[in-house]
C-alpha positions as CSV (number, residue, x, y, z in Angstrom):
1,X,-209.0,-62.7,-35.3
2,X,-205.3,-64.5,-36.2
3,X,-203.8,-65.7,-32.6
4,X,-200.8,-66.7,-34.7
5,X,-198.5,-64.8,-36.6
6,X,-196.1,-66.3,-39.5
7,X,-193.2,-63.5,-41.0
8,X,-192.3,-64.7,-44.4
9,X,-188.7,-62.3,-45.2
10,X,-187.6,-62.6,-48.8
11,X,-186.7,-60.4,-51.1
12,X,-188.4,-62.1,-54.4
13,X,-192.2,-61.6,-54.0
14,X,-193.2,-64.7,-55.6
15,X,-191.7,-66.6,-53.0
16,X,-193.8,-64.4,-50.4
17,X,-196.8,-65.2,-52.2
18,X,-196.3,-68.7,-53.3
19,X,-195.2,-69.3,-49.2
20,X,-198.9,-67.6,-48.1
21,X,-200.9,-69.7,-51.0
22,X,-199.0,-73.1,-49.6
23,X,-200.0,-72.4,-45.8
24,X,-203.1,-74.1,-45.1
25,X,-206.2,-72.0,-43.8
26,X,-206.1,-71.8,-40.5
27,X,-206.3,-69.2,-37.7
28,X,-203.2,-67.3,-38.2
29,X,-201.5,-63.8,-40.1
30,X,-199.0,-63.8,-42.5
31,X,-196.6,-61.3,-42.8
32,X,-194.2,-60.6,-45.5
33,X,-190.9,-58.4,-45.6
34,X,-188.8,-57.8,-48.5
35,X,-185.5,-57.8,-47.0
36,X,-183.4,-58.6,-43.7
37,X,-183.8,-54.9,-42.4
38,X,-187.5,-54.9,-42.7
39,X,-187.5,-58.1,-41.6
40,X,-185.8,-57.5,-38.0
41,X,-188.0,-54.5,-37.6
42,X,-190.8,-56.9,-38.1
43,X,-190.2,-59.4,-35.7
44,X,-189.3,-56.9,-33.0
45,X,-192.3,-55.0,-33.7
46,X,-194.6,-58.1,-33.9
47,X,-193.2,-60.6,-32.2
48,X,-194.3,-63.3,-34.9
49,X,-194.6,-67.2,-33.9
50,X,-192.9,-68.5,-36.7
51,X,-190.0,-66.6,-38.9
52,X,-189.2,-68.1,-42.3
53,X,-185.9,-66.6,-43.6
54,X,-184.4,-66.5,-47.3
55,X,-180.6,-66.3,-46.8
56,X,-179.5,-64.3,-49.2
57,X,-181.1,-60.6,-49.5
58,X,-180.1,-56.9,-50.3
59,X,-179.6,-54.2,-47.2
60,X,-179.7,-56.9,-44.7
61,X,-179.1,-60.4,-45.2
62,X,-180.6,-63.8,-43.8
63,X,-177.5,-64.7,-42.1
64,X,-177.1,-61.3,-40.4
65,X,-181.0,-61.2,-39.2
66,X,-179.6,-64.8,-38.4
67,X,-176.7,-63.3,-36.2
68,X,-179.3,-61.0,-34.7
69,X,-181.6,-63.8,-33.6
70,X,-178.9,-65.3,-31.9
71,X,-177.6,-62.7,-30.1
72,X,-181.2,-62.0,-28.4
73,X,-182.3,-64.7,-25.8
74,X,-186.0,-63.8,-26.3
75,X,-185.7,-64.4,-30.1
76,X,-184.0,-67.7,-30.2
77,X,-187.1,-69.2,-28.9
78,X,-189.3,-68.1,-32.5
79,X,-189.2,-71.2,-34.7
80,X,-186.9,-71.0,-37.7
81,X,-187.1,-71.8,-41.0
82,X,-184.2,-70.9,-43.5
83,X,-185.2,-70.2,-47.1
84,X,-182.6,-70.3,-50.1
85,X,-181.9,-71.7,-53.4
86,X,-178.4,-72.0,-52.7
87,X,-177.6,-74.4,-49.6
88,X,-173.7,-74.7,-50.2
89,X,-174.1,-70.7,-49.5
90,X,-175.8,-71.2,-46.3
91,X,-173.1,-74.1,-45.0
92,X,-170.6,-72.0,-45.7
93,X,-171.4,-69.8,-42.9
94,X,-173.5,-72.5,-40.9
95,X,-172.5,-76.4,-41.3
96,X,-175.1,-79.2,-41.0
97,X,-176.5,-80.4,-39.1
98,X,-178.5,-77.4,-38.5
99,X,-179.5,-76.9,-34.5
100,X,-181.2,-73.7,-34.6
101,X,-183.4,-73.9,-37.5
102,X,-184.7,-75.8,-40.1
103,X,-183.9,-75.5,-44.0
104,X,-185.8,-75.8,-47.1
105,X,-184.4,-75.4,-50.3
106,X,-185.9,-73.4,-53.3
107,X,-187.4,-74.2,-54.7
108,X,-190.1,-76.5,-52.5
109,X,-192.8,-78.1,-52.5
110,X,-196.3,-77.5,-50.2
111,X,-195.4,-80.5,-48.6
112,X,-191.5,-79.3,-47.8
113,X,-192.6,-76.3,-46.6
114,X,-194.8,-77.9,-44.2
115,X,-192.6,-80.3,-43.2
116,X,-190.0,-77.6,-42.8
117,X,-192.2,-75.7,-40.5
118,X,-192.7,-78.7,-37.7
119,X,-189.0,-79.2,-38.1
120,X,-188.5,-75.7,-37.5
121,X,-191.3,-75.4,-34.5
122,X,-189.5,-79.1,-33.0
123,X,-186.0,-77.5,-32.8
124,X,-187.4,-74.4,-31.2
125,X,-189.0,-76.7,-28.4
126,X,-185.9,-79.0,-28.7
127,X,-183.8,-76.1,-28.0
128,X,-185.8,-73.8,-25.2
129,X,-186.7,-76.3,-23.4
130,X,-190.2,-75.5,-22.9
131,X,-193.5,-75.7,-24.4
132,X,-194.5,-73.6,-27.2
133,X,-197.7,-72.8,-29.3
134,X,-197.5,-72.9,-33.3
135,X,-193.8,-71.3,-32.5
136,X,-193.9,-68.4,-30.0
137,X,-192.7,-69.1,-26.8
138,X,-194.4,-69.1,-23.9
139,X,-193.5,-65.6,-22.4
140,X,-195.8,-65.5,-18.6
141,X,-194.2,-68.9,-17.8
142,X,-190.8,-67.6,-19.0
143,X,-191.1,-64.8,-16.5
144,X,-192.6,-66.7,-13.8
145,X,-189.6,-69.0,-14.3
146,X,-187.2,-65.7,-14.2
147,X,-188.8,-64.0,-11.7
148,X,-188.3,-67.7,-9.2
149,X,-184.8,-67.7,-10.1
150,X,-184.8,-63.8,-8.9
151,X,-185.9,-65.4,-5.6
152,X,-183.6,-68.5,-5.6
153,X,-180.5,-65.6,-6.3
154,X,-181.5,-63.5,-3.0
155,X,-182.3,-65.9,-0.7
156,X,-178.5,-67.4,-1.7
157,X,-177.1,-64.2,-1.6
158,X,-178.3,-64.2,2.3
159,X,-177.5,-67.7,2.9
160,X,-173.8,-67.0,1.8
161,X,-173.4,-63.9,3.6
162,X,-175.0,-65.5,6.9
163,X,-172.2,-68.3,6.0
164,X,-169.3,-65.7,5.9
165,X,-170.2,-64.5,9.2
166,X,-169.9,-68.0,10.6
167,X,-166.9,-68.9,9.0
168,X,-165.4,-65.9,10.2
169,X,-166.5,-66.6,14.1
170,X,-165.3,-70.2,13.4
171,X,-161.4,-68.5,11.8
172,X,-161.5,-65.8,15.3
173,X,-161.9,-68.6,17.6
174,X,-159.3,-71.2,16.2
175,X,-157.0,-68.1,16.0
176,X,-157.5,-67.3,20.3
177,X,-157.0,-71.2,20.3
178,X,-153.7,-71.8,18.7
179,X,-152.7,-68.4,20.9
């Protein structure tokens, strides 16, 4: 059974097709979507390790699914890679060097795409921070981490309050001094 899952979203089928027959065999799913809408819906519904975007599509564009991974913490940390024939197109709205993902341009090579796809999975660890299989994040230690910082929060919380209270006792009895 696939433990990984790989969400190919362009619109030109070829490309879909030619992406899955350049991946090497191994012990993962590929997924196709034919345009930015499906696309999203995919990788909210799947949660894939590994997004590879073609920029310029009908309903629903790379650049906004783009916009959409950006705006949602959880989805930043899914490798990458950004698809298009047209790389002026892409810099127009995004200027190199790229931070958040990694670009190939069509059309590419086996050994481009591949290439592409460890850039794309070392910018993801580059940029959460954290260890992460053939893409997806590491979601129990994520929450572990969130659920500490919960703790760290609350026990401040008290620690400042207990501090008001002092500070306050230390304000009254300067004030019955300088009476």
């Amino acid at each position: 059974m696939p433990t990984q899952k790989i969400l190919v979203i362009d619109d030109s089928r070829f490309i879909r097709m030619h992406v899955r027959d350049m991946l090497p065999e191994g012990d993962y799913e590929v997924l196709e979507a034919r345009d930015g809408k499906e696309g999203l819906d995919l990788i909210l519904k799947e949660n894939p390790n590994l997004i590879m975007l073609d920029f310029l599509m009908p309903k629903m564009s790379g650049w906004e699914v783009y916009q959409e991974i950006l705006s949602n913490h959880e989805l930043q940390a899914i490798p990458l890679l950004v698809m298009s024939g047209r790389k002026e197109e892409v810099m127009e709205k995004i200027p190199e060097p790229f931070e958040h993902f990694a670009f190939v341009e069509k059309p590419f090579e086996q050994e481009e795409l591949l290439a592409g796809i460890k850039d794309a999975v070392k910018k993801s660890k580059k940029r959460s921070g954290m260890e992460t299989s053939v893409g997806g994040p590491n979601v129990a230690a994520m929450s572990a981490e969130i659920e500490k910082l919960k703790g760290q929060i609350s026990e401040m919380q008290t620690e400042i309050g207990t501090l008001k209270k002092q500070l306050a006792q230390v304000v009254g009895f300067i004030k019955q001094k300088l009476r």
